[in-house]
C-alpha positions in Angstrom: -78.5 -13.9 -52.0 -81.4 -13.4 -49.8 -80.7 -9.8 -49.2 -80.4 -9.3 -52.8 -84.6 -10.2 -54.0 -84.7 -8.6 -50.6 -83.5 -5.4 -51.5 -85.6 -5.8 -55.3 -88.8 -6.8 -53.4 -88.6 -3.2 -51.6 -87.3 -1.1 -54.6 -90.7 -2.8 -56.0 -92.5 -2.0 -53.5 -91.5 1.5 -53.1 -91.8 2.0 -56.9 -95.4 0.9 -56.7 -96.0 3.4 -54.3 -94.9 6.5 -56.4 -96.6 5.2 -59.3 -99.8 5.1 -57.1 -99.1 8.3 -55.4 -98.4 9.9 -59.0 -101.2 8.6 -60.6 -103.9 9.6 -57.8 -101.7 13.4 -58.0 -102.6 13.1 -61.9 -106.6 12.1 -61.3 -107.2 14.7 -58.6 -105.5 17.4 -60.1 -109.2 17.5 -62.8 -110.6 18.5 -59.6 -108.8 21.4 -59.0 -109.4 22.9 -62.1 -110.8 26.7 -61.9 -113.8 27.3 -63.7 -113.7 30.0 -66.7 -113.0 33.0 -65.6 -115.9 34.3 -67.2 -118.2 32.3 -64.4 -116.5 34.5 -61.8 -118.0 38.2 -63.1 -120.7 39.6 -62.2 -121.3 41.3 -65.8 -123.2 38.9 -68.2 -121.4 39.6 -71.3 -122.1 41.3 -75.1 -125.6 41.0 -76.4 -126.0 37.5 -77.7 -126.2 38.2 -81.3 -127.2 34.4 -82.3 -129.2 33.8 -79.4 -132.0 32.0 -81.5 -129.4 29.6 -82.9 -128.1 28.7 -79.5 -131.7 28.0 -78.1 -132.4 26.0 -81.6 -129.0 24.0 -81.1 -129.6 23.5 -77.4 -133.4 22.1 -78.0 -132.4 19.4 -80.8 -130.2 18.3 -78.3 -132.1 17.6 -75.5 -135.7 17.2 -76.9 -136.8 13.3 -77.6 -138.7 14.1 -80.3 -136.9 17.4 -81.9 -138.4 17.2 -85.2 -141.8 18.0 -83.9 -141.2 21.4 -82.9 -143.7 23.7 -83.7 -144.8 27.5 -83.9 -141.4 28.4 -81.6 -141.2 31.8 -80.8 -138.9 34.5 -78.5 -141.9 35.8 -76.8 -139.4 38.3 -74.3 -136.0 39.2 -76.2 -132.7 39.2 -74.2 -133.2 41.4 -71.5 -130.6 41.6 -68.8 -131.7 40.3 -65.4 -129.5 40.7 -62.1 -130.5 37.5 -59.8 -131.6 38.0 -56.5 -130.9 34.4 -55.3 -128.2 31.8 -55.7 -128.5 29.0 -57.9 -125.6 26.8 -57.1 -125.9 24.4 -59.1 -125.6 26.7 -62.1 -122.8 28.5 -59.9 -124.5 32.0 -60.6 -125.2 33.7 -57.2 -126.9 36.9 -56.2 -126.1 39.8 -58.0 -125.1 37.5 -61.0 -126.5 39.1 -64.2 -127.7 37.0 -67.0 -129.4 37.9 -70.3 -133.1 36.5 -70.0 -135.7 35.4 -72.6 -139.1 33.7 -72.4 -140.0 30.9 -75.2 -143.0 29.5 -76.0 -143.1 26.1 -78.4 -144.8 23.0 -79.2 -143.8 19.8 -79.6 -144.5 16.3 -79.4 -144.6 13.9 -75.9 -143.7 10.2 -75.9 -147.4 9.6 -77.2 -146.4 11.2 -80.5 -149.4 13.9 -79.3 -148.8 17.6 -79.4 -148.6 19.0 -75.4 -149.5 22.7 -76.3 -147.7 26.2 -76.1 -145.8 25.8 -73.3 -143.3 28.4 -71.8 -139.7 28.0 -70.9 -136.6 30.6 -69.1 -133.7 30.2 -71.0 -130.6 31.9 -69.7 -127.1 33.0 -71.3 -124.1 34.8 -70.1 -121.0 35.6 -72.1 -122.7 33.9 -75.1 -122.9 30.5 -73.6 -126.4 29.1 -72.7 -126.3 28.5 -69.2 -129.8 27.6 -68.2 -133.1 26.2 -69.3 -135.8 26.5 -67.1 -133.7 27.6 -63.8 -131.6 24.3 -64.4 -128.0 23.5 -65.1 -128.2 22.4 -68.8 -126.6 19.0 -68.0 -129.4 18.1 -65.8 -131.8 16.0 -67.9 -135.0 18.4 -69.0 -138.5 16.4 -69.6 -141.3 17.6 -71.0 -144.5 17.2 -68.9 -147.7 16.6 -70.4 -150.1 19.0 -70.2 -154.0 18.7 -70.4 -154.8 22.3 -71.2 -153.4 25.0 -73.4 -152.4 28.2 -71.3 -152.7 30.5 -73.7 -149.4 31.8 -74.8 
């Protein structure tokens, strides 16, 4: 008998083990996903035809206080840019283009006071908003206070 829950023990045991084995196969295999195949050209894409929409979008989004903005304008239309440095985190590198557009807006800080016009870099490629500011989008975007206007 003892060889018998012996021999159950190890099946078990050895069944455990594939499980585990699968299951870490099944969690690292998100990590070897490649990205869009878009990421890997060097061309930036068509002309982003609802550019203004996607900034719009991308600002309610991440603003605290998105109701407050004010006087928002494209102050540079899309323009194509070719980058002269890497930006890892954005996983654009150099010769990378992307269409580029200045902003200017206003819009409320924590204090429920107005900042001023103040001017942002906003980034798409292949009509996907890529970057705000020369950051990855999922990095969290504050607004700083600001004492004076710069005149935009």
């Amino acid at each position: 008998m003892k060889t018998t829950s012996t021999n159950w023990v190890l099946k078990i045991s050895q069944l455990r083990c594939v499980l585990c084995a699968g299951f870490l196969c099944f969690a690292l295999s998100g990590c070897l996903v490649a990205p869009p195949h878009e990421s890997l050209q060097h061309k930036c894409g068509p002309y982003p035809d609802d550019y203004q929409a996607m900034i719009m979008d991308y600002l309610k989004q991440d603003l605290r206080h998105p109701d407050s903005i004010k006087d928002f304008k494209i102050i540079k239309p899309p323009e194509i840019v070719i980058l002269d440095s890497r930006f890892p985190t954005i996983r654009l590198h150099k010769g990378f283009e992307v269409w580029e557009f200045f902003i200017v807006y206003d819009v409320k800080n924590d204090d429920g006071v107005y900042i001023g016009r103040d001017l942002h870099v906003v980034w798409i490629r292949h009509n996907r908003l890529v970057a705000f500011d020369y950051n990855d989008l999922n990095l969290k975007y504050r607004i700083k206070e600001r004492k004076k206007n710069p005149g935009y």
